[in-house]
LOBAVO-109236 format. One line per field, with one value per residue: z, y, x of N, C-alpha, C, O in turn; residue number from 1; residue in three letters. Coordinates in Angstrom, 2 decimals, padded with zeros to 5 digits. Example, Ala and Ser with C-alpha at 12.3 -4.5 7.8 and 13.67 -1.06 7.14 Angstrom:
2
n.zz	c(007.80, 007.08) .
n.yy	c(-005.69, -002.25) .
n.xx	c(013.19, 012.85) .
ca.zz	c(007.80, 007.14) .
ca.yy	c(-004.50, -001.06) .
ca.xx	c(012.30, 013.67) .
c.zz	c(007.80, 007.87) .
c.yy	c(-003.30, 000.03) .
c.xx	c(013.20, 012.90) .
o.zz	c(008.46, 008.04) .
o.yy	c(-003.32, 001.14) .
o.xx	c(014.24, 013.41) .
seq	c(1, 2) .
type	c(Ala, Ser) .
END
This chain:
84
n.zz	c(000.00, -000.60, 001.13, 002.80, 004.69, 007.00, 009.32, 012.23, 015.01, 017.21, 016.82, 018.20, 018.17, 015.54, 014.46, 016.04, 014.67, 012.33, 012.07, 012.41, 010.27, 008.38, 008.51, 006.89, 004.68, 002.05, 002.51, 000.87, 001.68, 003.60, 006.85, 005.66, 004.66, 002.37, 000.28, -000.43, 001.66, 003.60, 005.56, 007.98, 008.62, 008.00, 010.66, 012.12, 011.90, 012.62, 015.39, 016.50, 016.07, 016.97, 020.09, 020.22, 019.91, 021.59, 023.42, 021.53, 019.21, 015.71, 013.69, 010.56, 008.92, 005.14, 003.76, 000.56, -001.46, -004.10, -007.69, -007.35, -008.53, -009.29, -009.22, -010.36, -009.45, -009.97, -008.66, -008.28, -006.84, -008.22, -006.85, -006.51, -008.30, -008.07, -006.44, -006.80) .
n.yy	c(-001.17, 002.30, 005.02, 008.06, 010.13, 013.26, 016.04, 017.39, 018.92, 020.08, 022.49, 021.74, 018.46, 017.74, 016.19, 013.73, 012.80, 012.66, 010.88, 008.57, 008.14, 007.86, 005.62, 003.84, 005.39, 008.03, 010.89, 013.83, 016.49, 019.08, 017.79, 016.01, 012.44, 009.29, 006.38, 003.20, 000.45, -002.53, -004.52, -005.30, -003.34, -000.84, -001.38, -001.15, 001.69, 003.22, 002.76, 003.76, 006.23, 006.97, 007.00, 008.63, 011.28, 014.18, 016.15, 018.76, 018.20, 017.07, 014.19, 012.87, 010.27, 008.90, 006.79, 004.51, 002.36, 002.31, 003.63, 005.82, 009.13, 011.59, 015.26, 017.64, 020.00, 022.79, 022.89, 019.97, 016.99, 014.51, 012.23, 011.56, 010.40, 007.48, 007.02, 005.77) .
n.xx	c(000.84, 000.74, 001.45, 001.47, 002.75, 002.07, 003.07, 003.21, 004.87, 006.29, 008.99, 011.70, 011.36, 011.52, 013.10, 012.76, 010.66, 011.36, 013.30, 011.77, 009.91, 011.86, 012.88, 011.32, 010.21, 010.50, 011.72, 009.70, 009.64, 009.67, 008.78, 007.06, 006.65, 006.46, 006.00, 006.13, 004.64, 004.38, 001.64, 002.78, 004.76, 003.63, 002.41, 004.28, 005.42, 003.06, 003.24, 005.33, 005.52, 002.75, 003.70, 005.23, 003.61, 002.72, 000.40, -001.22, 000.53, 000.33, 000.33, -000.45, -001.29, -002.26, -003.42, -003.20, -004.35, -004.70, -004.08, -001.39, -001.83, 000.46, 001.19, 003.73, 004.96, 006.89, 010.64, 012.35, 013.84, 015.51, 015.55, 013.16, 011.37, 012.00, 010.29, 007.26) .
ca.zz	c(000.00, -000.69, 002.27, 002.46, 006.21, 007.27, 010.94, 012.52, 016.02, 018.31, 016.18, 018.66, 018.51, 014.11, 014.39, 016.52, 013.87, 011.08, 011.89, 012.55, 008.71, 007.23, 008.67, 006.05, 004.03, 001.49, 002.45, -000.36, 001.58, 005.44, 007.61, 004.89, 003.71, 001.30, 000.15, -000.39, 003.09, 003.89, 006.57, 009.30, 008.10, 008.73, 012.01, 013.21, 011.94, 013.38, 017.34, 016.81, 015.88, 018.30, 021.05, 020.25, 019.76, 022.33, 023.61, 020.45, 018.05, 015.18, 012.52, 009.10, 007.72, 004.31, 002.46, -000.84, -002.00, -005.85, -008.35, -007.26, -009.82, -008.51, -010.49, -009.89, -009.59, -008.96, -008.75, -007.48, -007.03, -009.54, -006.59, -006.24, -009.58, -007.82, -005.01, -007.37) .
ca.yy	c(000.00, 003.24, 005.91, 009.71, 010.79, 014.29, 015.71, 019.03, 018.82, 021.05, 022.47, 021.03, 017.70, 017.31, 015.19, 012.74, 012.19, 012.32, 010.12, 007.23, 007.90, 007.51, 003.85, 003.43, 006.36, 008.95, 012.61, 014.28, 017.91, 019.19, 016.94, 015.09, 011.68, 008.59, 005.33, 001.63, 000.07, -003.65, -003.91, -005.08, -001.81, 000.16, -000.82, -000.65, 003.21, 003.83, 002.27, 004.62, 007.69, 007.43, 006.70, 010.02, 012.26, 014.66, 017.30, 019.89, 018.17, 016.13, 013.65, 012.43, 008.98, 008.68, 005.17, 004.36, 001.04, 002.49, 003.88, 007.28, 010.04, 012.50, 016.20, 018.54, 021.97, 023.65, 022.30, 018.28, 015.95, 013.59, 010.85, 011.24, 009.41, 006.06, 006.57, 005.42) .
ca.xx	c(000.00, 001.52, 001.67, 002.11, 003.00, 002.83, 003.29, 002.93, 004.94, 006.86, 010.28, 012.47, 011.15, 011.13, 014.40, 012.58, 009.67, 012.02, 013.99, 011.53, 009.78, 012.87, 013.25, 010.51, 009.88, 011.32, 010.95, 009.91, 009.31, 010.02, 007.63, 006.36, 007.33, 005.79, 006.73, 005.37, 004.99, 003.29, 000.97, 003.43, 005.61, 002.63, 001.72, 005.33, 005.77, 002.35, 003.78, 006.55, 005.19, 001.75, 004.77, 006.40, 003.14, 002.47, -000.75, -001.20, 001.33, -000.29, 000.66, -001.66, -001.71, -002.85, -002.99, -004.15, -004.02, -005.26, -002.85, -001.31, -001.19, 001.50, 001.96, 004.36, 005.09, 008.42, 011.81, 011.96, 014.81, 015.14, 015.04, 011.67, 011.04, 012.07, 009.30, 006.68) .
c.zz	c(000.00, 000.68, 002.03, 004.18, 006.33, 008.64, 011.13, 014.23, 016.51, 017.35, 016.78, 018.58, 016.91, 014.09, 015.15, 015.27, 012.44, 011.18, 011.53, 011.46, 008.40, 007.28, 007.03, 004.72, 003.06, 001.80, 001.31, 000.24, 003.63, 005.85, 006.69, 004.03, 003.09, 000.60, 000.03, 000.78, 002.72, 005.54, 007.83, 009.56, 008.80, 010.14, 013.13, 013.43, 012.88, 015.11, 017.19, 016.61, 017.08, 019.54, 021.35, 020.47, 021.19, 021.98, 022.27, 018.92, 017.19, 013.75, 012.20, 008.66, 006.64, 003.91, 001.54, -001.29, -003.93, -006.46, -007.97, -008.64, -009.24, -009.74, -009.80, -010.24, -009.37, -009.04, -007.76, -007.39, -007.69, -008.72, -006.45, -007.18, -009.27, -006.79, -005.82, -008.62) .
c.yy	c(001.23, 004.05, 007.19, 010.02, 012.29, 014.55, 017.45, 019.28, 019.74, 021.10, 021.69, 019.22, 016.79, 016.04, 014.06, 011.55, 011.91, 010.83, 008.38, 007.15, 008.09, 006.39, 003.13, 003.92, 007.01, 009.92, 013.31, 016.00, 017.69, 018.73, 015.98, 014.08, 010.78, 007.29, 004.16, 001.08, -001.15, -003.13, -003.78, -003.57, -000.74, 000.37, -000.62, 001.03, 003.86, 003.51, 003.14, 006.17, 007.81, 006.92, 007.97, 011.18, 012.64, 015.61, 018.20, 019.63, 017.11, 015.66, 012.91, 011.35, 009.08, 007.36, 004.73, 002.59, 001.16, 003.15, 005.57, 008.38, 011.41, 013.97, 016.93, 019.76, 022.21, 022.50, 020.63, 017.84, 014.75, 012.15, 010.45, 010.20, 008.10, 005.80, 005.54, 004.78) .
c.xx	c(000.89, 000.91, 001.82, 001.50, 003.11, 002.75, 003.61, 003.45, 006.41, 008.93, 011.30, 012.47, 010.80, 011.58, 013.85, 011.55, 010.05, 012.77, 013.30, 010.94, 010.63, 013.47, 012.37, 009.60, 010.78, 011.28, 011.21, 009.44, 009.48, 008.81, 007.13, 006.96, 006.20, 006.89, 005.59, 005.50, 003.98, 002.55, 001.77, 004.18, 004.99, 002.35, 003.10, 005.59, 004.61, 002.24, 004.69, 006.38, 004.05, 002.65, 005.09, 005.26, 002.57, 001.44, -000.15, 000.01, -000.18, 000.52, -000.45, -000.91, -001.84, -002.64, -003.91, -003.61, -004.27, -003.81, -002.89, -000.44, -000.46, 002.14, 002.25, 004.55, 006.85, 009.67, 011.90, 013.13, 014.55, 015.05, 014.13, 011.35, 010.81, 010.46, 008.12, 006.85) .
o.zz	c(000.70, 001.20, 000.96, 004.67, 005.83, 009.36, 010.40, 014.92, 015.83, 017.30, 016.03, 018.90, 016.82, 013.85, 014.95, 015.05, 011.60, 010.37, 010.89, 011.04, 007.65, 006.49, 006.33, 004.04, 003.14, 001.14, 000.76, -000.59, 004.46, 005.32, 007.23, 003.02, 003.15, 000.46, 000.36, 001.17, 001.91, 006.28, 008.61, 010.57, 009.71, 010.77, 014.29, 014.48, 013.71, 015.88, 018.35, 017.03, 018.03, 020.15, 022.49, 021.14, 021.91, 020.83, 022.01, 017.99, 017.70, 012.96, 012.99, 008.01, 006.61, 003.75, 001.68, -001.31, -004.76, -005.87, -008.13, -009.25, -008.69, -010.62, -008.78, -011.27, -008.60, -009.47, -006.62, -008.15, -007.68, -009.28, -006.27, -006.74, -009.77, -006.56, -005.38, -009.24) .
o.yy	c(001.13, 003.61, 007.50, 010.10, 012.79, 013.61, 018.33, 019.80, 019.82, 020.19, 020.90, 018.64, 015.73, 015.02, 013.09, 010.34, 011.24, 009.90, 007.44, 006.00, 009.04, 006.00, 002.21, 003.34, 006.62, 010.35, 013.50, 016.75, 016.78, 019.15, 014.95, 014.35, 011.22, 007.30, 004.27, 001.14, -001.05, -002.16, -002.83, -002.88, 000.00, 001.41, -000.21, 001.60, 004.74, 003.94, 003.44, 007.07, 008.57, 006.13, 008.41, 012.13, 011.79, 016.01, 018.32, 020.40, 016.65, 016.39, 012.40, 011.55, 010.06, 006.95, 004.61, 002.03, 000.28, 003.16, 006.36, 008.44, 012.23, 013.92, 017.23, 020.37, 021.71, 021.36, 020.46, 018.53, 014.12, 011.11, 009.25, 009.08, 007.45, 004.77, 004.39, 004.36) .
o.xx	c(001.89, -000.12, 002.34, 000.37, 004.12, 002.42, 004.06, 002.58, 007.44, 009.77, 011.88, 013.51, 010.19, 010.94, 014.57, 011.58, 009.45, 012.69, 013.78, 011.12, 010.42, 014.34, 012.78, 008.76, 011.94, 010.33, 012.30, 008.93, 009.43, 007.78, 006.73, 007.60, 005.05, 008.11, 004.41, 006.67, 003.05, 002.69, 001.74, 004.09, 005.38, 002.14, 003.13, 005.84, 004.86, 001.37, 004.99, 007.11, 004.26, 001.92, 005.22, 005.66, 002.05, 001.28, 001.05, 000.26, -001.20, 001.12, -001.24, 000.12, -001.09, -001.49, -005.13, -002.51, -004.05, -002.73, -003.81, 000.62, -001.20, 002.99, 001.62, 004.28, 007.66, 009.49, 011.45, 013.80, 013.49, 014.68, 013.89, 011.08, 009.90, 009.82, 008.12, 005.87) .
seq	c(1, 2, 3, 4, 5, 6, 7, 8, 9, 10, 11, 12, 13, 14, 15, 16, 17, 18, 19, 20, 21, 22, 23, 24, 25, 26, 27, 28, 29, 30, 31, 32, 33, 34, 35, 36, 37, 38, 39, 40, 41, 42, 43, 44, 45, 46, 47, 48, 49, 50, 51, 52, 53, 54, 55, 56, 57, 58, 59, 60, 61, 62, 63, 64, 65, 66, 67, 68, 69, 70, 71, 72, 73, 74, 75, 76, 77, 78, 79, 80, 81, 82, 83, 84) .
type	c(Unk, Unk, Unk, Unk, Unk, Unk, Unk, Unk, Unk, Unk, Unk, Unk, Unk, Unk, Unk, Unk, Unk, Unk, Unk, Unk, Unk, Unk, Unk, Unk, Unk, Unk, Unk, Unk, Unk, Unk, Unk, Unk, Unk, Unk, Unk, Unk, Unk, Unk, Unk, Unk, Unk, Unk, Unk, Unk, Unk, Unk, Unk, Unk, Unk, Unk, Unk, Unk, Unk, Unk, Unk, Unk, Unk, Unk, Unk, Unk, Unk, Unk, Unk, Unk, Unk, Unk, Unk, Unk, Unk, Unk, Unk, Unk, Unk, Unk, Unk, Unk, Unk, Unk, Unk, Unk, Unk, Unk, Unk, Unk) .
END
């Protein structure tokens, strides 16, 4: 199932939520990563992130199991290409 994580939590505290989507993720933008994950995948990132989230922060899920159509704007890194 593909994924797209984003996360909205306390500046000091990015480096904690980065770090654990990028066990399993790409970041394709500050806070926000994406990637192919299985289910176990899933429910490990989501024990490690609802672990970390605290009062007034929040992080978004998305998962699509259908085909994602992805258009861009603006300048990209060409590693994105591989995500999908």
């Amino acid at each position: 199932m593909y994924i797209i994580v984003a996360y909205d939590v306390d500046a000091k505290r990015t480096e904690i939520f980065k770090k654990a989507c990028q066990v399993y993720l790409t970041k394709v933008q500050n806070s926000v990563f994406e990637g192919e994950l299985n289910e176990a995948q899933l429910m490990r990132l989501k024990s490690d992130l609802s672990g970390e989230v605290k009062e007034n922060e929040k992080v978004r899920i998305w998962i699509t199991s259908k085909i994602l159509t992805r258009i861009r704007m603006g300048k990209y890194d060409q590693a994105e290409d591989k995500i999908i």
